[in-house]
C-alpha positions in Angstrom: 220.3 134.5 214.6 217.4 137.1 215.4 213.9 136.4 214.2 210.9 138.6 215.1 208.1 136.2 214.9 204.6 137.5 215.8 202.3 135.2 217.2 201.1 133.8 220.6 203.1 130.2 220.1 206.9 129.2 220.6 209.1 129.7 217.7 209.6 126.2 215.9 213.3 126.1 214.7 215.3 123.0 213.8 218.7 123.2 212.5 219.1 123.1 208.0 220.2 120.3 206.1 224.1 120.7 207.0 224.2 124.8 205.4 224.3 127.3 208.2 220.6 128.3 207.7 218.1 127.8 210.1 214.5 126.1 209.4 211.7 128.0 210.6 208.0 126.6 210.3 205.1 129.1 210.1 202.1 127.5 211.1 198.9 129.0 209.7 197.6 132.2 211.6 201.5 133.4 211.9 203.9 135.6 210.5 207.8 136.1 210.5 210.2 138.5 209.7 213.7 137.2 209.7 216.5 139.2 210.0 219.3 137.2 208.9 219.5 134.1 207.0 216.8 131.5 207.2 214.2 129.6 205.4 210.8 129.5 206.2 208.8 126.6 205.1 204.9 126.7 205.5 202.1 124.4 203.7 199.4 126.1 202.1 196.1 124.5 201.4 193.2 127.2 200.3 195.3 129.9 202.6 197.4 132.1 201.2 201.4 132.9 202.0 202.6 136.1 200.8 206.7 137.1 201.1 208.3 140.5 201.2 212.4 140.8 200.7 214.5 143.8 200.7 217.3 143.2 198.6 220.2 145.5 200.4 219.6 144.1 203.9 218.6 140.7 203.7 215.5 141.2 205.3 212.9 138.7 204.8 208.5 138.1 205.9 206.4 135.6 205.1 202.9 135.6 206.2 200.9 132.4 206.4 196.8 134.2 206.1 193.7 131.6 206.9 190.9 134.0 206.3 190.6 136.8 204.1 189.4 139.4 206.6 187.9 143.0 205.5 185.2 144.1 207.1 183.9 141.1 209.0 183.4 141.5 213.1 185.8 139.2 213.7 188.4 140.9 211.8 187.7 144.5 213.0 187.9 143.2 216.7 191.1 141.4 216.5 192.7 144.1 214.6 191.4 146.7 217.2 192.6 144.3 220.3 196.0 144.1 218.4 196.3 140.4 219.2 198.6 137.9 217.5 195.0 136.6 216.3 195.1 139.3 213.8 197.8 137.5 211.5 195.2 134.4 210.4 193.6 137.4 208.4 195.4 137.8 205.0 194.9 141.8 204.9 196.2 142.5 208.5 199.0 140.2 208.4 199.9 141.6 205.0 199.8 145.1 206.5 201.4 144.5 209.3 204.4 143.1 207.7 204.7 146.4 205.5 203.8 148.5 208.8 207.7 146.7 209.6 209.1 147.7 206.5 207.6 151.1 207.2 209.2 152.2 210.5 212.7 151.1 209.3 212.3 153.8 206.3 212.3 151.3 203.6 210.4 152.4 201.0 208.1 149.6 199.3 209.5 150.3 196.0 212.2 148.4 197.1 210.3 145.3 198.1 209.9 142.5 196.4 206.8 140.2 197.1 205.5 137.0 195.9 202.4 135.4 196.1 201.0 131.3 196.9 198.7 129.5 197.9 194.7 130.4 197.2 193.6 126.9 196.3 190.1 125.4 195.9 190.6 122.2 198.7 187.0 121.7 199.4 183.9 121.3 197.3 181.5 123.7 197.1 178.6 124.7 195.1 180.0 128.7 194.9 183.0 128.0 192.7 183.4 131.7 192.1 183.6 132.3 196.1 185.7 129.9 198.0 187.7 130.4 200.6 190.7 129.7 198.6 189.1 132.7 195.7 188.5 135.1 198.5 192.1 134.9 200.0 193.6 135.5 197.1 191.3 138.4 196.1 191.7 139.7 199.2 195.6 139.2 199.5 195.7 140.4 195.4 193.9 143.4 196.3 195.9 144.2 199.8 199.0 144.5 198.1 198.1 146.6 195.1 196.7 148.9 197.7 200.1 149.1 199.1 201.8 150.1 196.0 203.2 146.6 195.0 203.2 144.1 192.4 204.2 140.6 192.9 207.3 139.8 191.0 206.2 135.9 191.4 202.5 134.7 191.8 201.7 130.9 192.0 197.9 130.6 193.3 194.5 129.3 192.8 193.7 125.2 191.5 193.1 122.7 193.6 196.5 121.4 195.0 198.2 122.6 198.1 201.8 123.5 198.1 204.8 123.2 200.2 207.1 126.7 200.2 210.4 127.2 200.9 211.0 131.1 200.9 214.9 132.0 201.2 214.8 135.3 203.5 218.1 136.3 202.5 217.4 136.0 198.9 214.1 136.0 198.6 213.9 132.8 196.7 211.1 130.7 197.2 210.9 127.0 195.8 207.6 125.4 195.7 206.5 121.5 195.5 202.8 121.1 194.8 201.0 118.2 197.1 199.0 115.9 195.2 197.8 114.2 198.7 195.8 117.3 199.5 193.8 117.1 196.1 190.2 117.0 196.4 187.8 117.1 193.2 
C-alpha cells in the first residue's frame, strides 16, 4: 500500500479490524493523501479536517488544520520555507492537497470534499471569534475559492469529534465526544 503523507513525523499505521484496510492516524498539523485503500482516523477538537475523493481512482486526502492561517507572519514564513509546518494551517494544507489533485490533471469538479470539526472547546468572551469560528471561516472560505462545495459539512458547537474518512470511497463516519465538552 502507498501513502504520501506530508509531514516531518513517522507514518502511524496499525493493521484494520480484520478487513484488508489499513488504519492511518493523522495527528493535528498533518496531512495525507492515500492512494489506495485506507481509513484515516483523526480527532478534531476546535481544528478543522477537511477530505477530498476522486471517485474514478480511489484517491483519497484528509487534512487535519490547527490554525486558520491567512496573512499572519507565521503563516507567510512557513509557507515561503515550504516546511511540513505549513499543514497546521487550514488554507495551506487545503491548498496543498488540491496543488496534488492539480498536477495529476484532475479537475476539481470532480472532487468531492467534506468538512468537520470547527468547534468552540474553550471559553472565551469573543464567541463570534474563536479559534474553532475562525478555522472554519477560513477552511469554508479556502474551498469556495477553489471552486468547490462540500457535499457533507458537520462543524461548529462545542463537542469534538472522532472521523473516520474511507479514502476509497470517500465515506466518512463521525462519533461526537462528549468528554471533550466544555461550557
Amino acid at each position: 500500500m502507498r501513502h504520501l503523507r506530508y509531514s516531518g513525523k513517522h507514518p502511524h499505521h496499525r493493521p484494520g479490524d480484520g478487513s484488508t484496510l489499513r488504519t492511518v492516524t493523522l495527528a493535528p498539523g498533518e496531512l495525507v493523501i492515500c492512494e489506495s485503500p485506507a481509513v484515516v482516523n483523526t480527532i478534531l477538537g476546535s481544528c478543522v479536517a477537511l477530505t477530498l475523493h476522486h471517485p474514478p481512482t480511489g484517491v483519497g486526502a484528509m487534512c487535519h488544520g490547527v490554525q486558520p492561517g491567512g496573512d499572519t507572519p507565521v503563516a507567510v514564513k512557513s509557507r515561503q520555507e515550504g516546511n511540513g509546518e505549513c499543514f497546521r494551517f487550514v488554507d495551506c494544507a487545503i491548498w496543498h492537497m488540491l496543488e496534488y489533485f492539480d498536477r495529476r490533471g484532475i479537475a476539481r469538479r470532480q472532487l468531492v470534499a467534506k468538512l468537520f470539526g470547527g468547534a468552540d472547546m474553550f471559553p472565551t468572551h469573543d464567541h463570534e471569534n474563536t479559534i474553532g469560528r475562525q478555522n472554519i471561516r477560513m477552511a469554508e472560505g479556502t474551498v469556495r475559492a477553489a471552486g468547490l462545495v462540500p457535499l457533507a459539512s458537520h462543524v461548529g458547537g462545542n463537542l469534538g469529534r472522532r472521523i473516520f474518512f474511507y479514502t476509497h470511497t470517500g465515506d466518512v463516519l463521525l462519533r461526537r465526544l462528549n468528554n471533550l465538552h466544555f461550557p
